[in-house]
C-alpha positions in Angstrom: 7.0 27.1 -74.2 5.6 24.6 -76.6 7.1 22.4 -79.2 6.2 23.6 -82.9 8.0 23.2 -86.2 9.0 26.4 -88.4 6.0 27.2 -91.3 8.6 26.6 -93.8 9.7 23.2 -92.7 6.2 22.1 -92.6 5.6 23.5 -96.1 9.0 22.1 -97.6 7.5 18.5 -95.9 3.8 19.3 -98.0 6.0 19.7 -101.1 8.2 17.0 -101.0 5.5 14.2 -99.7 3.3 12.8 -102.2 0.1 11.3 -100.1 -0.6 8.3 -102.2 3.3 6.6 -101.4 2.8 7.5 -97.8 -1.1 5.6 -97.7 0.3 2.9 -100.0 2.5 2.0 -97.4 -0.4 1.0 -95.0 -3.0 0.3 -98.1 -3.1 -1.6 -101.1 -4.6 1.0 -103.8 -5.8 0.8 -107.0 -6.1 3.6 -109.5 -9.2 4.9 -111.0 -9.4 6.9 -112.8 -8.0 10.4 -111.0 -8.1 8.4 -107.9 -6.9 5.8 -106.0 -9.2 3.8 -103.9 -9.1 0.8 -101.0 -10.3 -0.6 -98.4 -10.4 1.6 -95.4 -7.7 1.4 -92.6 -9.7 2.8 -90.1 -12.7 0.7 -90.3 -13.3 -2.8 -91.0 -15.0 -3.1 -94.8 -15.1 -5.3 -97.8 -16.5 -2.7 -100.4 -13.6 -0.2 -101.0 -14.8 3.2 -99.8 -11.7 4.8 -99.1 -10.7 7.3 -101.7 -7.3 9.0 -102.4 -7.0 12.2 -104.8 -3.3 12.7 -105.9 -4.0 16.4 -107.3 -5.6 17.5 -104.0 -3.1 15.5 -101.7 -6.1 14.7 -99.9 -7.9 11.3 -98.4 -11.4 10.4 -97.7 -13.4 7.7 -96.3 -17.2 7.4 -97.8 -17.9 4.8 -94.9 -17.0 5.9 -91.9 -16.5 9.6 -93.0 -12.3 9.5 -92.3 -10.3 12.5 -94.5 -7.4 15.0 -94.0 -4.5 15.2 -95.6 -0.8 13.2 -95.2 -0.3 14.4 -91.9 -3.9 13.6 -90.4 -3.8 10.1 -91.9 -0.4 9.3 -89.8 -1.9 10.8 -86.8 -5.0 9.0 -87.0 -3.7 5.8 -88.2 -0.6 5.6 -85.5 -1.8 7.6 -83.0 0.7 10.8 -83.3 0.8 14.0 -82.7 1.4 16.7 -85.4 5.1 17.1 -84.5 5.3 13.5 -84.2 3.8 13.2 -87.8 5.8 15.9 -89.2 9.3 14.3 -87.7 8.3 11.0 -89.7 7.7 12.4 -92.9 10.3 14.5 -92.5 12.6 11.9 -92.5 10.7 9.8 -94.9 11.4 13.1 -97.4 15.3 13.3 -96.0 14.2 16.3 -94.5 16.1 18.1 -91.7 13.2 18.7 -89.2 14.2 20.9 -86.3 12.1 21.8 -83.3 11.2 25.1 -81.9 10.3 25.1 -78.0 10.4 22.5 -75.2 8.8 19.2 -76.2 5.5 17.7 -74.1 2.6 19.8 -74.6 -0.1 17.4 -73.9 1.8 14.9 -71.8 2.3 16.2 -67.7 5.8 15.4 -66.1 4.3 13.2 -64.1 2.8 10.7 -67.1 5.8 11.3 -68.3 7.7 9.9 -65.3 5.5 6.9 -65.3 5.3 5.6 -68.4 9.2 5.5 -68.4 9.3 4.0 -64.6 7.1 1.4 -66.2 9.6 0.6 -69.6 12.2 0.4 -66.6 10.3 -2.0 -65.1 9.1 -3.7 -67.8 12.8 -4.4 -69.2 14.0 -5.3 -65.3 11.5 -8.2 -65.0 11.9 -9.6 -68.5 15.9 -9.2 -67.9 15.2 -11.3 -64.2 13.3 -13.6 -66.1 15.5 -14.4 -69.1 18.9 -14.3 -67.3 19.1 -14.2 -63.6 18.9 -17.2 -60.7 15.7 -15.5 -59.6 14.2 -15.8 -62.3 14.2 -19.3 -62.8 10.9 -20.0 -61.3 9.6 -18.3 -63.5 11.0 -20.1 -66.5 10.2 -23.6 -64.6 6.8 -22.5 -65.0 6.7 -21.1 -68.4 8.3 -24.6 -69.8 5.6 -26.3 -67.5 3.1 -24.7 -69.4 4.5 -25.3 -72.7 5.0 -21.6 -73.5 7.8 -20.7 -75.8 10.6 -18.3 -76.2 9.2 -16.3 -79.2 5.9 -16.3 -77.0 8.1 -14.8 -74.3 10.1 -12.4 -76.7 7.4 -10.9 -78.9 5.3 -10.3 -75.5 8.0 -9.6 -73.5 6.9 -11.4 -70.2 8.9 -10.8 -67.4 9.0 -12.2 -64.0 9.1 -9.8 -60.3 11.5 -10.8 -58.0 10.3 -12.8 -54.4 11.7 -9.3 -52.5 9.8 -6.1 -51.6 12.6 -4.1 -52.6 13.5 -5.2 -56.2 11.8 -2.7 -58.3 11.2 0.0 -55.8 15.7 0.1 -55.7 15.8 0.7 -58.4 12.9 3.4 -58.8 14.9 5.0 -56.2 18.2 5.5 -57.2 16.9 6.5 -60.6 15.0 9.5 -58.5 11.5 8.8 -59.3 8.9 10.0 -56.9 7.5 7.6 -54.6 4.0 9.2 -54.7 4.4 8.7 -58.7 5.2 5.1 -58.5 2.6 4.6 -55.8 -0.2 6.2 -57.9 1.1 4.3 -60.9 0.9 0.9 -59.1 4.3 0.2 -59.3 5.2 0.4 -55.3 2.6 0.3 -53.1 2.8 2.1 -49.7 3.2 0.8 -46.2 0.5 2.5 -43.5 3.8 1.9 -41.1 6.0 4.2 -42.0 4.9 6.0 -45.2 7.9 4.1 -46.9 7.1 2.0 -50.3 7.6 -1.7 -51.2 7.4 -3.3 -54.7 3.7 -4.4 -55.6 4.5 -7.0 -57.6 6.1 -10.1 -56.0 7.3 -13.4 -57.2 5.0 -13.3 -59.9 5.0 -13.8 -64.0 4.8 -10.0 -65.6 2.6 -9.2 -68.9 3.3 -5.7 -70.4 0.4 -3.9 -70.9 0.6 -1.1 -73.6 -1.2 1.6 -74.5 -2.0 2.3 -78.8 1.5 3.6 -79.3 2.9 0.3 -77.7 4.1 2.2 -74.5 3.8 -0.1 -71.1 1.7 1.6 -69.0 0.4 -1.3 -66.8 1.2 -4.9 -65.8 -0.7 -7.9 -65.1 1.1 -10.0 -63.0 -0.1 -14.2 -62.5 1.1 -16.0 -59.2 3.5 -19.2 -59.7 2.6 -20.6 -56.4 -1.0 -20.5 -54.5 -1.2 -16.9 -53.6 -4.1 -14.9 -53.6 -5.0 -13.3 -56.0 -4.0 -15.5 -59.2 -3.9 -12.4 -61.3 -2.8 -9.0 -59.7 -3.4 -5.9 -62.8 -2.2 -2.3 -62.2 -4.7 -0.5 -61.0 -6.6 2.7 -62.9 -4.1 5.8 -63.1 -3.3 8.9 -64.7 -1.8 6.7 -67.8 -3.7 3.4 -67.6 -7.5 2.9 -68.0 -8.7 -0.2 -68.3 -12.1 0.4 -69.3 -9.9 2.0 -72.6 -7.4 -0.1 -72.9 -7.3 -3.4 -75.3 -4.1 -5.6 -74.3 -2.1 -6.6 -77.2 -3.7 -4.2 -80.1 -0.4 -2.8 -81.2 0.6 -5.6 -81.9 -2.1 -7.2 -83.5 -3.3 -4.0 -85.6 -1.5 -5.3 -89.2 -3.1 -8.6 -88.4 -6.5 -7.0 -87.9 -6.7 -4.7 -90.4 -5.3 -7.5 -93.0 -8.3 -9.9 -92.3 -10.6 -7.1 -90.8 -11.6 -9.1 -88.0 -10.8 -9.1 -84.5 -10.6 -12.0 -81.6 -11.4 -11.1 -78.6 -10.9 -13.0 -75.5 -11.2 -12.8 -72.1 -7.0 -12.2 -70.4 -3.5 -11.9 -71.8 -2.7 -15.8 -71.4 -5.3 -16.7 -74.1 -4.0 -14.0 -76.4 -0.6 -15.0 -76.1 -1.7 -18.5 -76.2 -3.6 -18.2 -79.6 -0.6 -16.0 -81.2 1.8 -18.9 -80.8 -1.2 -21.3 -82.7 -1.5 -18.4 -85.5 -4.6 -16.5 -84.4 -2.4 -13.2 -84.3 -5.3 -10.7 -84.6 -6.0 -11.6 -81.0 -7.0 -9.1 -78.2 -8.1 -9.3 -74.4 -10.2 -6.8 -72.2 -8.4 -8.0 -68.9 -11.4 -9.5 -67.8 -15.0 -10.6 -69.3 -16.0 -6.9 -69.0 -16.6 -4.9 -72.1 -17.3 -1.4 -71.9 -18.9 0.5 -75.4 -15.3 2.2 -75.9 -13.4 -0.6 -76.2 -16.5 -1.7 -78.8 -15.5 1.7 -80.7 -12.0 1.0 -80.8 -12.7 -2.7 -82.3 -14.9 -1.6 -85.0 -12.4 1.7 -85.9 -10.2 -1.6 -86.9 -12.5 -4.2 -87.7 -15.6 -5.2 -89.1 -16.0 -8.5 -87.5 -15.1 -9.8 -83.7 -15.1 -13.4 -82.8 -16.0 -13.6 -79.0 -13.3 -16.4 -77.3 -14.3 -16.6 -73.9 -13.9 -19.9 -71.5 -17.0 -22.4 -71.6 -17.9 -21.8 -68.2 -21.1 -20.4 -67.4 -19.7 -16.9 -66.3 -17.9 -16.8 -69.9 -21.4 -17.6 -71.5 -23.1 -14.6 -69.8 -20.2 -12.7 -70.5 -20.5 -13.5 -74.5 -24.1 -12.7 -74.3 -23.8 -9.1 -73.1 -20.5 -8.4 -74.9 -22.0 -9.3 -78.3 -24.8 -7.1 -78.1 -22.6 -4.2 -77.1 -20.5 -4.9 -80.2 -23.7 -5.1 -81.9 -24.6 -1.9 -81.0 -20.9 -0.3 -82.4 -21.8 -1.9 -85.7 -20.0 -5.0 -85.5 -20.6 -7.7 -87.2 -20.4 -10.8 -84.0 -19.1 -14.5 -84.1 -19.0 -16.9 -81.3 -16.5 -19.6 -81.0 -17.9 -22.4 -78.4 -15.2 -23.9 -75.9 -15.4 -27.4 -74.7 -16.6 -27.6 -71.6 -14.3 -26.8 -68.7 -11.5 -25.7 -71.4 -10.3 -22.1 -72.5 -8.2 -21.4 -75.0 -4.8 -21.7 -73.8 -5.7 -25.1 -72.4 -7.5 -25.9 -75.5 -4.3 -25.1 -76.9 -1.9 -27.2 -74.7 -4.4 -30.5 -74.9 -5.2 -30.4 -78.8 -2.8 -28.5 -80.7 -2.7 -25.1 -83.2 -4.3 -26.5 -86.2 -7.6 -27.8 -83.8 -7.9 -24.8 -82.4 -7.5 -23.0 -85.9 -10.2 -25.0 -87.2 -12.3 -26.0 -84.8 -13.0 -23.2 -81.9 -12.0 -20.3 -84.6 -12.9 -21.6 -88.2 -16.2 -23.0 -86.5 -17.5 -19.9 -85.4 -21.1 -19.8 -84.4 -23.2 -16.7 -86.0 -24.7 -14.8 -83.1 -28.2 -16.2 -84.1 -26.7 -19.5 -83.1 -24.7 -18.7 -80.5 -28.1 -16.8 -79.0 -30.3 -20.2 -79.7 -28.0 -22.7 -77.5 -27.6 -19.7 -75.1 -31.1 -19.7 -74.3 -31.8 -23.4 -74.1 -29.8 -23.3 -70.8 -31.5 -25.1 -67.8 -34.6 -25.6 -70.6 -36.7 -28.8 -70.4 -37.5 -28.5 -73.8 -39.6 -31.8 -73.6 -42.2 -30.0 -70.9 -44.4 -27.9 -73.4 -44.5 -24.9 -71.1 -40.5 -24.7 -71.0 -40.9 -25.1 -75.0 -43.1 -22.3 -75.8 -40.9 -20.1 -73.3 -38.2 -20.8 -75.0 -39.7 -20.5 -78.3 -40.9 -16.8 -77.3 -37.2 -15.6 -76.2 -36.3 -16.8 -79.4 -38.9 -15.1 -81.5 -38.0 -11.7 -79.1 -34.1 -12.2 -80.4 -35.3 -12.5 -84.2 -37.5 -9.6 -84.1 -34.7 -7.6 -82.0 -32.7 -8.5 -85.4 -31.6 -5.3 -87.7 -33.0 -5.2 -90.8 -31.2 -5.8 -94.0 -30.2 -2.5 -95.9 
């Protein structure tokens, strides 16, 4: 049986909602005439082309072509389902909303079972980390490296036990299959026995949510000198990481206030850059970029600042990344490192404000950014070297879009 909310409820909800207080709440509007207009939530722009008509309850983007009515625009812009929408406005309108059916349509039991294994897990390792003996490795290391306790709150980092049987305990005498928690990287499996032991060991955890801010993945960061230094979930029926951008929920208001995004390249340097007041920050868990996660930037922003380390595999990485953003529309900044810094250390060695002003606020266009990248290894004093150099920089300009 499915979920679904009586005809009637749905149509006392259309009555009672009037779309332009609902859209005001997430957009500033301003009246003209028989309209309201503003700037589009779900794209970056600068020009208004987001129009609201009062008499036909209806919205419509002339930029990126965006339009339904009050319940699209809440499952669009947060990521709901219909009944999910309806519930919210319902209440919204003091509206008794009551469900037909047995919820989870598009969700399996299984996804289901994971994402809450992982909130379990996700509140066990910040609750080791914040409160218990075992956990005070972790916060050793956290003070080490200057990070805070709003940092640690508003991301809610955790810490994994040194045992192999921390997590998986307490999988097990909540009932969750161990095949689940296997294929959701939560326990991995011994070849011994078929029995399961806590992935995750004696390491600092990062939440990893999806849109709706739901942890479905982990990035975990050694304290000592294990190998790997970073450990992420691996791919599974709730976590893609080619889809997924760490930290976006919570940077969205941020985003779509200054319609640009930061990216970098991990969950340290976002974390890092939030605490110095770059909170429209966002990491791809790595250097790779992949043309959804361009999509999903420019659905939010016009502009992305590329933040990656000054090393020369962050350099490359900026290269190909930008034109892939390019290619989505975006409109792409480079801020240039120091050599051998990134940001978080940036961070730690010269302060907020510095890094405010002079990695962010210094942004190189991606003209410039293109320019220095190709005088890498250049002799530009040997005339041969010169006119190379002046020919891959004469391919870039010509590669340029047009104007209009």
């Amino acid at each position: 049986m499915t979920t679904r909310i009586p005809d009637s409820v749905i149509e006392q909800i259309r009555r009672s909602t009037d779309i332009v207080d609902v859209i005001s709440d997430h957009v500033q509007l301003k009246k003209q005439g028989r309209q309201y207009s503003g700037l589009c939530p779900f794209h970056g722009e600068n020009t208004p082309s987001f129009s609201v008509s009062p008499d036909k309850q209806l919205y419509h983007c002339f930029g990126c072509g965006a339009g339904g009515n009050v319940f699209t625009f809440l499952m669009e812009l947060e990521n709901l389902s219909f009944v999910e929408a309806a519930v919210q406005l319902g209440k919204r309108a003091n509206i008794d909303v009551s469900i037909e059916g047995t919820p989870s349509t598009n969700v399996s039991k299984p996804q289901q079972n994971m994402k809450k294994a992982h909130s379990i897990a996700a509140k066990m390792y910040h609750h080791v980390l914040m409160l218990t003996e075992e956990g005070k490795l972790g916060r050793e290391y956290l003070d080490e490296r200057g990070f805070t306790r709003e940092q640690v709150e508003h991301f809610q980092i955790g810490f994994s036990p040194d045992r192999w049987d921390a997590l998986s305990t307490v999988l097990a005498k909540r009932e969750f299959k161990q095949a689940e928690m296997v294929e959701a990287s939560l326990l991995g499996e011994r070849e011994s026995d078929g029995g399961t032991y806590d992935r995750f060991r004696n390491r600092l955890m990062f939440p990893i949510w999806d849109a709706k801010g739901q942890v479905i993945a982990f990035g975990g960061r050694t304290i000592s000198d294990e190998k790997p230094k970073y450990l992420n979930s691996s791919d599974s029926a709730i976590f893609h990481k080619s889809q997924t951008l760490y930290g976006l929920h919570l940077a969205r208001s941020s985003i779509r206030k200054q319609s640009s995004i930061v990216l970098f390249e991990g969950y340290v340097d976002v974390i890092a850059a939030w605490s110095a007041g770059v909170t429209n920050g966002v990491a791809t868990l790595g250097t790779a970029l992949t043309e959804e996660q361009a999509r999903m930037m420019r659905r939010n922003a016009e502009t992305v600042t590329l933040c990656y380390d000054s090393d020369s595999a962050g350099l490359e990485a900026a290269y190909k990344n930008a034109s892939i953003l390019q290619n989505e529309g975006c409109i792409v900044k480079v801020a240039k490192m120091p050599d051998s810094y990134d940001p978080d250390d940036y961070i730690q060695a010269f302060g907020a404000e510095r890094f405010k002003t002079d990695v962010i606020g210094s942004s190189l266009t991606l003209m410039a950014f293109k320019m220095l990248y190709l005088r890498q290894g250049r002799n530009l004093q040997d005339e041969s070297e010169r006119m190379s150099y002046i020919e891959a920089v004469l391919s870039e300009i010509a590669s340029l879009k047009k104007a209009g």
